[in-house]
Residue, then its C-alpha position, 0 to 999 in steps of 0.5 A: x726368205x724362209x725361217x726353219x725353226x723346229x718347235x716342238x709341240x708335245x711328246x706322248x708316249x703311247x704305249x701299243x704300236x703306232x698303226x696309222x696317223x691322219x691330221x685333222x685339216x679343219x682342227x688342231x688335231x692329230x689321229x693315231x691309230x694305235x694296234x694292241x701287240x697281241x691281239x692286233x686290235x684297234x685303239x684310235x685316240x684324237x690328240x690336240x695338237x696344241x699340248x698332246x691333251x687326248x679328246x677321244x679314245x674310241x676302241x671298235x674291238x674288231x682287229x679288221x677296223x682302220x682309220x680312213x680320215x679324220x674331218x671336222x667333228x668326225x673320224x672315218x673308220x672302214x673296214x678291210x679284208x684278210x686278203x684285200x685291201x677293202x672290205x664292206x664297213x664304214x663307220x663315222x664316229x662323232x669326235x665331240x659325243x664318241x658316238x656312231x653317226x652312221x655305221x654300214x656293212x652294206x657298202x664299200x669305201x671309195x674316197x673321203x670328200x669334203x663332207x661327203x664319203x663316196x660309196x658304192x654298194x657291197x655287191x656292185x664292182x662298178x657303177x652305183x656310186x653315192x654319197x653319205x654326208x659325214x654329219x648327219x648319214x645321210x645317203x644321197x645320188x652322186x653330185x657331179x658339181x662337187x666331183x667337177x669341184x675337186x677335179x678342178x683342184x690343180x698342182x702344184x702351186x707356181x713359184x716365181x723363182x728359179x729352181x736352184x733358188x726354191x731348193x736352197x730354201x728348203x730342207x730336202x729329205x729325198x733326192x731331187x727328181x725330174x721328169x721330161x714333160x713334152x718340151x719341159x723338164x719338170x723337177x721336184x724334191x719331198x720336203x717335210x712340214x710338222x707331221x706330214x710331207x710335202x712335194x714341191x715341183 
């Protein structure tokens, strides 16, 4: 059986607008991405989860600037247009130094991988994909085995109960939601854990 218990683990009060926030998977760490009132600019602060005790602040000082991810020791940042969502500019920021490990206009943000950015060049709209490794900027030929590995990823998880039992468990934020799947009916319902969402099917 479950135990809901809500404990709070820090407050900050951040002072600008709250953009964006990534959670750090490999860490304890919260990113904001917090935007300057007038100018729109960008601030990104790395927050220890445990006490709310800031680690970075990193400040691009161009408002087209956002934060993508945060990794391990790194904070992905990308660049987005005036009229499109993405734009040539990725930067990767060490956390433990607050320096650039690599930075680009030459190409376009695809996805963030383990380990790896997935590019594409600035001037190509399909094809010429690559891969950066996060720690070190490395650009290298795509790896067919690790986009083979994440594709093999399956959701959801199985759970050996019914239904009704599985939603009382939980705290439900949305509607219950169902689909017709062939000969199966398949529900699901949001729920929320610390900072983010989750979906149970």
């Amino acid at each position: 059986m479950f135990k809901n218990t809500i404990k709070k683990a820090f407050q900050k009060d951040l002072i600008e607008n709250i953009w964006k926030i990534e959670v750090n998977g490999y860490g304890d760490e919260i990113a904001v991405e917090t935007r300057d009132s007038k100018t729109t600019n960008p601030t990104h602060q790395i927050l220890r989860f445990a006490d709310g005790a800031e680690l970075m602040r990193y400040a691009t000082g161009e408002k087209d600037w956002t934060m993508e991810g945060i990794q391990k020791d790194f904070l992905i940042l990308k660049k987005v247009g005036e009229q499109t969502p993405v734009k040539e500019g990725i930067q990767v920021i060490q956390i433990s130094t607050q320096k650039p490990v690599w930075i680009s206009y030459e190409y376009v943000l695809i996805d963030v991988l383990e380990d790896y950015l997935h590019i594409r060049p600035r001037n190509l709209t399909t094809g010429g994909e690559q891969f950066v490794d996060i720690s070190t900027g490395e650009v290298c030929p795509v790896n067919q085995t690790i986009l083979q590995n994440i594709q093999k990823i399956v959701f959801p998880s199985l759970y050996p109960m019914t239904i009704h039992q599985i939603f009382s468990l939980l705290i439900i934020y949305h509607e219950i939601f169902g689909s017709a799947n062939y000969q199966k009916l398949i529900y699901g319902v949001i729920t929320r854990n610390r900072l983010t969402d989750m979906i149970f099917i």
